[in-house]
C-alpha positions in Angstrom: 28.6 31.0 24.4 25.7 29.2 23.6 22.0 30.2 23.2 19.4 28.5 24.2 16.1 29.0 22.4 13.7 31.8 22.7 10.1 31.4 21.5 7.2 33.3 22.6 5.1 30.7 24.5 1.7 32.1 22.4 3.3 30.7 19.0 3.4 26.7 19.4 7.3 25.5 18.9 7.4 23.7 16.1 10.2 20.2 16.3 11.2 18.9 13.2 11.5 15.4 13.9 14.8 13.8 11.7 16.6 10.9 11.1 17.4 8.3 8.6 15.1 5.4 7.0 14.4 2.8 9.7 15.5 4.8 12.8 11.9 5.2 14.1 11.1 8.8 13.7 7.0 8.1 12.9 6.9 5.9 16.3 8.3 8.9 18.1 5.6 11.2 16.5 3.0 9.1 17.0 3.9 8.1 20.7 4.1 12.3 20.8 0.8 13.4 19.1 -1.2 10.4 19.7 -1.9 9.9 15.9 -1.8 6.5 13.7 0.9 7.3 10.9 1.9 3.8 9.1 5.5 2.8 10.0 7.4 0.3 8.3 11.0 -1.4 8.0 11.9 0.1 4.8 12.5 3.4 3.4 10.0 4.8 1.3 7.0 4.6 4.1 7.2 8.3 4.9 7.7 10.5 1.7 6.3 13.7 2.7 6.1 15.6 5.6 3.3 15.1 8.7 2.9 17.4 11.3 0.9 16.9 14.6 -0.2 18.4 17.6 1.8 18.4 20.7 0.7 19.3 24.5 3.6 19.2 27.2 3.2 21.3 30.6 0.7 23.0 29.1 2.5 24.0 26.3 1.3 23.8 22.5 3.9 22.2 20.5 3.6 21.0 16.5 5.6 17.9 15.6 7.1 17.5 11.9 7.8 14.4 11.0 9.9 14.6 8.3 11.0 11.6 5.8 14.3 9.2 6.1 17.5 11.0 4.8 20.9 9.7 5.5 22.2 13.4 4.6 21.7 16.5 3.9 22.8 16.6 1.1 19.8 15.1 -0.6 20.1 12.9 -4.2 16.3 12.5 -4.3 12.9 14.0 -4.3 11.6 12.7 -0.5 15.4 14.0 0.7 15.0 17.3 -1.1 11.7 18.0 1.4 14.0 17.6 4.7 16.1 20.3 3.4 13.2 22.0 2.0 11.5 22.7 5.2 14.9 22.9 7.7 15.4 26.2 5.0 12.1 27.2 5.3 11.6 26.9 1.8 8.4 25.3 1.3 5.5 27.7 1.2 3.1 28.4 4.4 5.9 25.9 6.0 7.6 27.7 8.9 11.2 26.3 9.5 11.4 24.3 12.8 12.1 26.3 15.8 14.4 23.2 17.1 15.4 19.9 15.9 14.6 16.6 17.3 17.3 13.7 16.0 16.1 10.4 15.9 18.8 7.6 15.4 19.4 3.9 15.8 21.5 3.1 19.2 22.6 0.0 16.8 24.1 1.6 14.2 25.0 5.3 16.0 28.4 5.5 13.9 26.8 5.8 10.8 23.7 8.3 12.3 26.9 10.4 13.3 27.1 11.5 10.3 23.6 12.9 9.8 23.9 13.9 13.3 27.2 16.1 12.6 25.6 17.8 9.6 22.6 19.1 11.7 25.3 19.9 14.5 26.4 22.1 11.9 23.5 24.0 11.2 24.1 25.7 15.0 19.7 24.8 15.5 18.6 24.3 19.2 19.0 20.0 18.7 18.6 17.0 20.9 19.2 13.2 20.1 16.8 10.6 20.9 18.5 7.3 20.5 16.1 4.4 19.4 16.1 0.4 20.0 18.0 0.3 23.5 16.5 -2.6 23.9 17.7 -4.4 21.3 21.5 -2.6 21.7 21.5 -3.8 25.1 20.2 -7.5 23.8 23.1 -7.8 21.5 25.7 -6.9 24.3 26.5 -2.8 23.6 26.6 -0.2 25.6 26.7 3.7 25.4 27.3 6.3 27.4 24.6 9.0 27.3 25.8 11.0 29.2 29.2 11.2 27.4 27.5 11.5 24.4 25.9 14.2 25.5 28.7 16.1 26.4 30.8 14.9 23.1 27.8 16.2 20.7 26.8 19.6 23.1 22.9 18.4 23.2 20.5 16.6 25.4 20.5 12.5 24.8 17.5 11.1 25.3 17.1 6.8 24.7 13.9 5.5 24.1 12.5 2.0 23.0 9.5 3.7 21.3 7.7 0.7 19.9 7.3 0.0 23.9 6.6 3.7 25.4 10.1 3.0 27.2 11.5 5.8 27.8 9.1 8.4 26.5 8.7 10.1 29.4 11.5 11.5 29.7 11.7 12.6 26.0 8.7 14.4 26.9 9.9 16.0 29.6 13.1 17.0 27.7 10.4 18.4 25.0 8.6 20.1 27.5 11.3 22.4 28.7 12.7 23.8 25.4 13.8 26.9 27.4 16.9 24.6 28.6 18.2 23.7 25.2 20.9 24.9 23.7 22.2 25.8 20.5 25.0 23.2 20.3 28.1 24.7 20.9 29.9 21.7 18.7 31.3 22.0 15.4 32.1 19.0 13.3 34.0 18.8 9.9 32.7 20.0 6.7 34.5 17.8 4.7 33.1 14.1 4.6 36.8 12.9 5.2 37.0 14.9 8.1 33.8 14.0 9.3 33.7 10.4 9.1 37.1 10.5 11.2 35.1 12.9 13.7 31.9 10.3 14.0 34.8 7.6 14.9 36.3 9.6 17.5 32.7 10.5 19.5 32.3 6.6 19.3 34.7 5.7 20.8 34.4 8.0 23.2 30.9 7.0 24.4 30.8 3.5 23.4 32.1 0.8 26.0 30.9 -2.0 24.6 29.9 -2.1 20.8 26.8 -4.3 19.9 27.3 -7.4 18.3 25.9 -9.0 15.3 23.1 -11.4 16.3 24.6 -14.7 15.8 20.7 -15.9 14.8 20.4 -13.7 12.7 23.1 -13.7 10.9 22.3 -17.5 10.1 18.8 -16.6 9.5 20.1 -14.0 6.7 22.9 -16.6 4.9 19.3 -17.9 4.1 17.3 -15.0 3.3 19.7 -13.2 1.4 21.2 -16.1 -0.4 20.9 -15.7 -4.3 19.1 -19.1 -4.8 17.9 -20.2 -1.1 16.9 -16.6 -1.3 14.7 -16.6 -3.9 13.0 -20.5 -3.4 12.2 -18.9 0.5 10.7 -15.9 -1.0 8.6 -18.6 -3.5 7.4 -20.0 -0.5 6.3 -17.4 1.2 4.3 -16.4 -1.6 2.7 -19.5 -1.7 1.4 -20.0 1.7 0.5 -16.3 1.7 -1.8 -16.5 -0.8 -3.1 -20.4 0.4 -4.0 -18.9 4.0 -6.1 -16.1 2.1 -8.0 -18.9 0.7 -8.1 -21.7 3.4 -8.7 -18.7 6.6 -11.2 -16.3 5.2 -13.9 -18.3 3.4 -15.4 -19.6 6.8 -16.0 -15.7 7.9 -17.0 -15.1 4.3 -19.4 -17.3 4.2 -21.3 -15.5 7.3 -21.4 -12.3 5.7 -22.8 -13.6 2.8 -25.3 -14.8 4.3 -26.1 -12.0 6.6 -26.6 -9.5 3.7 -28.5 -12.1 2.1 -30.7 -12.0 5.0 -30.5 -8.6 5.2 -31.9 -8.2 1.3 -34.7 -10.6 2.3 -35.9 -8.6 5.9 -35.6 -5.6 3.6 -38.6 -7.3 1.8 -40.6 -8.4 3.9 -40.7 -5.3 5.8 -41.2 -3.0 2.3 -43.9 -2.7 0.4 -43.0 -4.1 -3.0 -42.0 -1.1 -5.2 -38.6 1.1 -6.0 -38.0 1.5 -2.2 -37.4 -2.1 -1.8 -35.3 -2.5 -5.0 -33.4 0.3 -3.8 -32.4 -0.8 -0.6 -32.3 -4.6 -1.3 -30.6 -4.0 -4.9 -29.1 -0.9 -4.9 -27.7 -0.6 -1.0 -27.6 -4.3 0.7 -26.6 -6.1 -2.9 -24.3 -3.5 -4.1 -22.5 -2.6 -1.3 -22.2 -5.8 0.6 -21.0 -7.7 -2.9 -17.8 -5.6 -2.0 -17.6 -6.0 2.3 -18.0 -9.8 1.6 -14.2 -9.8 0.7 -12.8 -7.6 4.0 -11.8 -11.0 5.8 -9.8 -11.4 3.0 -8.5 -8.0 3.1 -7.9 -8.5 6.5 -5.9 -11.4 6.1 -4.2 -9.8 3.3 -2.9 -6.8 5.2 -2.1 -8.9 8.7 0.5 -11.2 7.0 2.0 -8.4 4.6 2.4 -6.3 7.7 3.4 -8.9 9.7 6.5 -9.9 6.9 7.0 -6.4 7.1 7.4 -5.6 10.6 9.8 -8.6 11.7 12.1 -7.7 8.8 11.7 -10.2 5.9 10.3 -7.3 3.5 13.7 -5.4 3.7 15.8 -8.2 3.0 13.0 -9.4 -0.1 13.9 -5.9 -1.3 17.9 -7.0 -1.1 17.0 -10.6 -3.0 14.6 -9.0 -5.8 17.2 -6.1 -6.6 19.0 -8.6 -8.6 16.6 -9.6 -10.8 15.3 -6.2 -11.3 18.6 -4.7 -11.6 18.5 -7.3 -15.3 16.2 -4.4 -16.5 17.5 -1.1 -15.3 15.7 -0.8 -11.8 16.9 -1.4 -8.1 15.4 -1.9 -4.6 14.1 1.3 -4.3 11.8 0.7 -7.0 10.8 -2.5 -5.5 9.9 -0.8 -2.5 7.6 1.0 -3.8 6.3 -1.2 -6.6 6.0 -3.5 -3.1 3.7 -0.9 -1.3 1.5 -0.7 -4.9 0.0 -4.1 -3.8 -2.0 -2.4 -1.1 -2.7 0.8 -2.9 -1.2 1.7 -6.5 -1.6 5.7 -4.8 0.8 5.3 -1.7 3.4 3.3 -4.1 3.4 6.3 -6.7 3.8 8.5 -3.7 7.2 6.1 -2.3 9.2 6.6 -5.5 10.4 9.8 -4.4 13.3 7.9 -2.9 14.2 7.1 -5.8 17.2 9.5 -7.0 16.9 9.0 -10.6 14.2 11.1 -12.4 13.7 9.0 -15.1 14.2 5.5 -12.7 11.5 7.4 -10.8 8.8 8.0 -13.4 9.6 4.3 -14.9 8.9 3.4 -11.9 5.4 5.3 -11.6 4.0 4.1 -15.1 4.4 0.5 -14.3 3.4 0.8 -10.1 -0.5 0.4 -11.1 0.5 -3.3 -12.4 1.0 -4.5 -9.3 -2.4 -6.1 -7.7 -3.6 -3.9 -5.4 -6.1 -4.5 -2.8 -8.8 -3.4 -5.0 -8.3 -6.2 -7.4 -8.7 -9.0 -4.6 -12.6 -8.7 -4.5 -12.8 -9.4 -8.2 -9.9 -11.8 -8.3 -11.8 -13.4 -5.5 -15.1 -13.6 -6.9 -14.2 -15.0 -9.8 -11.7 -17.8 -8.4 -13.9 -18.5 -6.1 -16.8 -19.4 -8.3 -15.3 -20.8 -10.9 -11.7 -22.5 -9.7 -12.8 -25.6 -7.6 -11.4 -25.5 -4.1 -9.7 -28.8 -5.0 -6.1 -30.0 -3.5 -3.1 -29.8 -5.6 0.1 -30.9 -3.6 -0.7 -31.9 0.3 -2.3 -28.5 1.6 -1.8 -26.6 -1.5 -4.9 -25.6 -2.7 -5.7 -24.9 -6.7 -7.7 -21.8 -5.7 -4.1 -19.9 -3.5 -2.3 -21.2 -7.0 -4.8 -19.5 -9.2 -4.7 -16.5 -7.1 -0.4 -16.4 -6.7 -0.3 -16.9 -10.5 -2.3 -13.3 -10.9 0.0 -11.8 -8.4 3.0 -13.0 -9.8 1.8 -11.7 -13.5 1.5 -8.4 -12.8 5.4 -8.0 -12.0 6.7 -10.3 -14.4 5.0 -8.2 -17.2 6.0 -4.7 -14.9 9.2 -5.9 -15.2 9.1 -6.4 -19.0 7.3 -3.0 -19.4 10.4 -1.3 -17.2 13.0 -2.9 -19.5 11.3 -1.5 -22.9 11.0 1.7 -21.7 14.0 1.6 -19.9 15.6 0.9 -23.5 13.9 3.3 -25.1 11.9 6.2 -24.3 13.5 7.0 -20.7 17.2 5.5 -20.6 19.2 6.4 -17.5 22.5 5.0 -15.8 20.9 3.6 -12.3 22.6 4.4 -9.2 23.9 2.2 -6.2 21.2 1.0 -4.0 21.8 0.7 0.2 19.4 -0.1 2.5 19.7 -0.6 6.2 18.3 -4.2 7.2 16.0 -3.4 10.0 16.9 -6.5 13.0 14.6 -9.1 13.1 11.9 -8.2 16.2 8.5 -9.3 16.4 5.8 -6.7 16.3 3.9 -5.5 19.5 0.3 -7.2 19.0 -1.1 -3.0 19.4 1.1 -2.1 16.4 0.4 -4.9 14.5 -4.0 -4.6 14.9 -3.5 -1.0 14.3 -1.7 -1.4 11.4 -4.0 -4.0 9.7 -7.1 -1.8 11.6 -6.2 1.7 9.4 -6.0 -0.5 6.2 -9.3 -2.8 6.7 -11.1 0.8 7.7 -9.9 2.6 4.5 -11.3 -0.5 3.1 -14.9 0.5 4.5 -14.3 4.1 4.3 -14.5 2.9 0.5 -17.4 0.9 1.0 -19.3 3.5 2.5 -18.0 6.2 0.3 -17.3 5.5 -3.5 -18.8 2.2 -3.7 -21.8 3.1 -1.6 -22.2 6.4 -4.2 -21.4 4.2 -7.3 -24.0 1.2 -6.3 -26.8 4.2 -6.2 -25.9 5.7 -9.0 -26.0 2.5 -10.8 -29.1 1.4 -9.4 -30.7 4.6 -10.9 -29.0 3.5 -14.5 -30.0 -0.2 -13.9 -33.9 0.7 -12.9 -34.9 3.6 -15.2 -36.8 4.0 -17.9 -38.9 1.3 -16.8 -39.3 -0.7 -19.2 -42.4 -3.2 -19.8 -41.8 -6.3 -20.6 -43.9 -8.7 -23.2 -46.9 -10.9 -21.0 -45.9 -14.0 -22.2 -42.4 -13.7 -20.1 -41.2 -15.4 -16.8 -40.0 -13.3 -13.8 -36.7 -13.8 -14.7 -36.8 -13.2 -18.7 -39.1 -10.2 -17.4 -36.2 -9.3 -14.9 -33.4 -9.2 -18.0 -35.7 -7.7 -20.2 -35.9 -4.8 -17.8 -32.3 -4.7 -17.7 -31.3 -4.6 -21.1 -33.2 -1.4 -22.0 -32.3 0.4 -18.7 -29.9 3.3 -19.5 -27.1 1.1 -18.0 -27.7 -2.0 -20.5 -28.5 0.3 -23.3 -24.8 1.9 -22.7 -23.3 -2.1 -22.5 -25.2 -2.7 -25.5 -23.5 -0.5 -27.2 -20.4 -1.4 -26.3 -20.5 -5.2 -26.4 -19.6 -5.4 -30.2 -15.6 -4.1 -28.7 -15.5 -6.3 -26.1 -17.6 -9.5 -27.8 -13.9 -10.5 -28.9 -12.9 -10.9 -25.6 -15.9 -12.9 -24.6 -17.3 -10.6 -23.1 -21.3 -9.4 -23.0 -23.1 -6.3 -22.3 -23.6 -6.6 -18.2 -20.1 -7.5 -18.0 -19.1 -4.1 -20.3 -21.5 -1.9 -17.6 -19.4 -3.6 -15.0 -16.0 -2.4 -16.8 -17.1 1.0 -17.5 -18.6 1.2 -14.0 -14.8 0.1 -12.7 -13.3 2.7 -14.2 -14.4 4.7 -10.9 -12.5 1.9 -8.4 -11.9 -1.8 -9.5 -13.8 -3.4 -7.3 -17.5 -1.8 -8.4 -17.5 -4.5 -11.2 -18.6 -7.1 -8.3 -21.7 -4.4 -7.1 -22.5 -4.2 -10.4 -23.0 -7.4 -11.3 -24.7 -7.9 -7.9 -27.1 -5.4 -8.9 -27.9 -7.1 -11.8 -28.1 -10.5 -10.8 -30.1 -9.3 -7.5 -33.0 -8.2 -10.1 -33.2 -11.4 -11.5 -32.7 -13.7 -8.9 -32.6 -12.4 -5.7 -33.0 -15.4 -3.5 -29.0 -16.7 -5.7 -25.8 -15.9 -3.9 -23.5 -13.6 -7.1 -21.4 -16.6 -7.1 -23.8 -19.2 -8.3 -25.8 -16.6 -10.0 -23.0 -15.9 -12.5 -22.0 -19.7 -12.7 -25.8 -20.1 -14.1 -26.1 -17.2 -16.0 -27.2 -18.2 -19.6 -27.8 -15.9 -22.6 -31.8 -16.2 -23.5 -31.1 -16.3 -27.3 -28.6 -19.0 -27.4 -28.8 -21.2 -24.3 -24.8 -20.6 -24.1 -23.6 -19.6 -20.6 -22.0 -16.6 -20.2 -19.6 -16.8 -18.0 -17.7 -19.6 -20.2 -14.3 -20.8 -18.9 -12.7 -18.8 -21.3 -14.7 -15.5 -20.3 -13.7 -15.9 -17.2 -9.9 -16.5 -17.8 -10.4 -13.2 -20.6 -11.8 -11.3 -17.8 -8.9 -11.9 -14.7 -6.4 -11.2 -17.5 -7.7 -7.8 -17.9 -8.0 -7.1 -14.8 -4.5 -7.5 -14.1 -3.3 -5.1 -16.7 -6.0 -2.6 -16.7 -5.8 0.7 -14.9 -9.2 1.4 -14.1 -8.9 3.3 -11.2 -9.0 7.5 -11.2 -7.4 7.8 -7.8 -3.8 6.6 -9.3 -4.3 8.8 -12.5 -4.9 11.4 -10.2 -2.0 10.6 -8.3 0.4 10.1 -11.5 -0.4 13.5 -12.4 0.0 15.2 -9.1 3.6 13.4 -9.4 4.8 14.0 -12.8 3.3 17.2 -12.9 1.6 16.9 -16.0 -1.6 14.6 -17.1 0.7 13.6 -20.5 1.7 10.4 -18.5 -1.0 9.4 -17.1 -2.7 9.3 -19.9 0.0 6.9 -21.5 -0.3 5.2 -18.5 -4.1 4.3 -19.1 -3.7 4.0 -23.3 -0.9 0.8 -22.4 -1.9 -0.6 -20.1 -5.9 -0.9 -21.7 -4.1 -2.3 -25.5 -2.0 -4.8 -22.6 -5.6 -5.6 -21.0 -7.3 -5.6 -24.2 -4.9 -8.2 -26.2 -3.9 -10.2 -23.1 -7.6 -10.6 -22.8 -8.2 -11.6 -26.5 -5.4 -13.6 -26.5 -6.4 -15.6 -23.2 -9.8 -16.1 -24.5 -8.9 -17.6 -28.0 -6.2 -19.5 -26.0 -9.2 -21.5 -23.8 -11.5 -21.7 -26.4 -9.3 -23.9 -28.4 -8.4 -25.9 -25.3 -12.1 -26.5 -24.9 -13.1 -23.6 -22.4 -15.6 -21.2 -24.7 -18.6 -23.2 -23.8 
């Protein structure tokens, strides 16, 4: 006889929420607890487990929702947490009281499988069945209510994306007193199993889905080995062209609304420290950074958008060939992929990988990729140096410039992979399967939340580190005052004042390492300044170029920039070449340290991390800059 669950209604119920990659479990859970967790079409997006909040007929409830696993029998580190916490085996982690399977009405046959181990486990259990819609679309048909009565649990189908069919999930949630501990068996054995999951199939399903004629030509494209890969060259392109062409109007505003801002500030001040501090140290330092959000907006909308209508799965299919030439597979390239918003999220998404040593390969080269962080120096630099000049019809010099950087950082990741792969952490790699997601347009809410919870971390980190950094290198830009000869001009006064601040005393000191590189003492403040997050090296030089001209935009101001002994300008085209090449090796960024060490358990390869990839940033550098100057480009 079955039993149906018993839980005192002062404890909230907890529901682990479980399925494989790509079935939707994290819409379910946020359609249930109201919060914003990313989804995506590709494994790798949910690596840890996320709990939420709950209220149904006046009952507390906590949701789990628990990463992708297609068994439960797990080969990797994200799969190993499912099991983890179904045991009850992670610490101050109560097991789930009952069990809330999520699974693709598309591909049900091979969900039966997952579903039959949990079956197994004799936990109170229903089955919410995902993309009706798109089942229904492509001609299939299921029974629910035979499933139901095959598999011993309540059936629930949803189109979650659309809040079709949520209510009565809901309500199924909200009377946990009328599950039941299913009273249905299935196979240990695989074998037996897999013969089992055929059998409830066709049992329930009259008419099976078929495969979408469109996109089935749309993927002979895709997926092809060459068509493939000139596609994905494409999209690149006009990916990093519209980042250009579509943000510099909006750009332009802002620029000149915190230029504004610096000049009100002012007039409004009496001259002194409180008006440097606020016009130098707040307006000029932080807004050198929030000039670039429309191009992290942009950034975000088109890489979620490629996400969420399917391409990014299927790039993951097309790469895995070329990275499978140096010991890696797709699931490395989904998380190396996620590294170009964040290199911390992209550590955090090789836990699919099942390989230890695949894994942590994957982990010391993730911080090449060019994350978001990057883009405002990339940006700055391009855009004030690289003239906005047409190449090929539309094709604009400055996209090139900018899908050339882009392009390095994984060519050389995948270089880095194949030495280390050859050497110091060889491994036999594993078979790689991923389930390609159908092609469906986003809903416009998912998409704008989506790009919204990325283009607010990006002010989070205005307002937070850079707003902390800008002050604190203010204070080391500004003090000790120092007094400049009579005979001087504001703006020989203005670098005078500079270079024996605490700040330009420190890049002083440094600029005979970095002199090689073409590199001078303000730019060394604004690499050690960096090493806090990427990006400061743009406040920084704001700062400084805000105290000696402060009616200039940064862009012209470093374009004009001169040294006082020589007449030579400083940022020379070789400097600036020197200095994008470092930035696209160097890992100046604590968060991803932080994060390597919280994954490898140990700070040994973080620090390995940091050592390479500065002698890569260092000797790229040098190596760019001697390159330039002999083409002409030092002066």
């Amino acid at each position: 006889m079955s039993e149906a669950v018993t839980h005192s209604s002062a404890v909230p119920l907890r529901l682990g929420l479980i399925g494989s990659p790509n079935a939707g479990k994290t819409t379910i859970f946020n359609a249930l607890t109201g919060l914003r967790a990313r989804v995506g079409n590709f494994p790798g997006v949910t690596v840890e487990k996320r709990e939420g909040s709950v209220h149904l007929d006046g009952r507390s409830m906590v949701a789990i929702d628990l990463p992708g696993t297609y068994s439960l029998d797990p080969i990797s580190p994200d799969e190993a947490v499912v099991t983890q916490v179904l045991q009850g085996e992670m610490a101050d982690v109560p097991a789930p009281d009952a069990l809330v399977v999520v699974a693709d009405a598309c591909s049900l046959e091979r969900s039966l499988l997952l579903i039959g181990q949990v079956l197994r486990r004799s936990e109170p259990t229903c089955l919410v069945l995902t993309m009706v819609d798109e089942l229904k679309a492509r001609g299939g048909r299921i029974d629910l209510a035979r499933l139901a009565d095959a598999l011993g649990i309540p059936v629930v189908g949803v189109v979650g994306h659309r809040g079709l069919g949520l209510d009565r999930l809901r309500a199924l949630l909200g009377r946990p007193e009328g599950w039941e501990r299913p009273p249905v068996q299935p196979p240990v054995e695989a074998v037996e199993r897999a013969a089992w999951a055929e059998s409830i199939v066709e049992h329930v399903i009259h008419e099976r889905p078929e495969h979408h004629r469109i996109s089935e030509q749309i993927d002979r494209v895709v997926l092809h080995p060459v068509l493939g890969m000139l596609l994905f060259a494409t999209v690149m392109i006009t990916f990093f062209q519209l980042i250009f062409a579509w943000a510099t109007p909006a750009m332009d505003l802002i620029d000149e609304g915190i230029a504004w801002a610096a000049a009100y500030t002012r007039g409004v001040l009496p001259v002194g420290l409180l008006a440097d501090f606020v016009a130098d140290g707040l307006i000029a330092g932080v807004g050198a950074v929030l000039i670039f959000l429309p191009q992290i907006v942009l950034l975000f909308s088109l890489l979620y958008l490629l996400e969420d209508v399917g391409y990014m799965a299927r790039a993951a299919f097309v790469v895995d060939r070329a990275m499978g030439r140096v010991g890696l597979e797709g699931r490395s390239f989904v998380a190396l992929l996620s590294s170009y918003a964040c290199a911390v999220p992209g550590i955090m998404a090789t836990r699919t990988i099942p390989s230890p040593r695949d894994r942590l390969v994957t982990i010391l080269v993730a911080p090449l990729m060019t994350c978001s962080a990057r883009l405002p120096v990339y940006a700055l630099l391009i855009g004030a140096f690289v003239p906005a000049t047409k190449v090929l019809g539309p094709i604009g010099l400055q996209g090139l410039v900018l899908l050339a950087l882009y392009l390095l950082a994984p060519l050389i990741a995948m270089l880095v992979a194949g030495v280390l792969k050859r050497s110091i952490l060889q491994s036999d790699g594993l078979p790689f399967t991923l389930e390609l997601p159908s092609y469906r347009l986003p809903t416009l809410q998912l998409w704008l939340s989506q790009v919204w919870k990325s283009a607010s971390a990006f002010l989070r980190r205005a307002g937070t580190i850079i707003l902390v950094a800008s002050i604190v290198l203010w204070a080391l830009l500004t003090f000790p005052r120092a007094t400049p000869p009579p005979d001087m001009s504001p703006t020989q006064a203005a670098s005078y004042a500079l270079e024996h601040s605490v700040a330009g005393q420190a890049g002083k000191a440094i600029e005979p390492l970095i002199a090689p590189l073409g590199f001078d003492w303000k730019i060394g403040v604004g690499l050690v300044a960096s090493l806090a997050a990427r990006e400061i090296i743009v406040s920084t030089l704001a700062q400084m170029y805000a105290s000696a001209d402060e009616d200039t935009s940064l862009r012209s101001a470093i374009r004009a920039d001169t040294d006082p002994e020589t007449g030579r300008r400083v940022f020379t085209p070789a400097t600036v070449a020197a200095l994008l090449i470092f930035y696209v090796f160097a890992l100046q960024c604590t968060s991803t340290l932080a994060a390597m060490a919280r994954e490898t358990n140990s700070w040994r390869w973080p620090i390995f991390a940091f050592s390479y990839m500065l002698i890569l940033a260092y000797g790229m550098g040098f190596l760019t800059y001697r390159f330039v100057s002999a083409l002409g480009g030092g002066a």
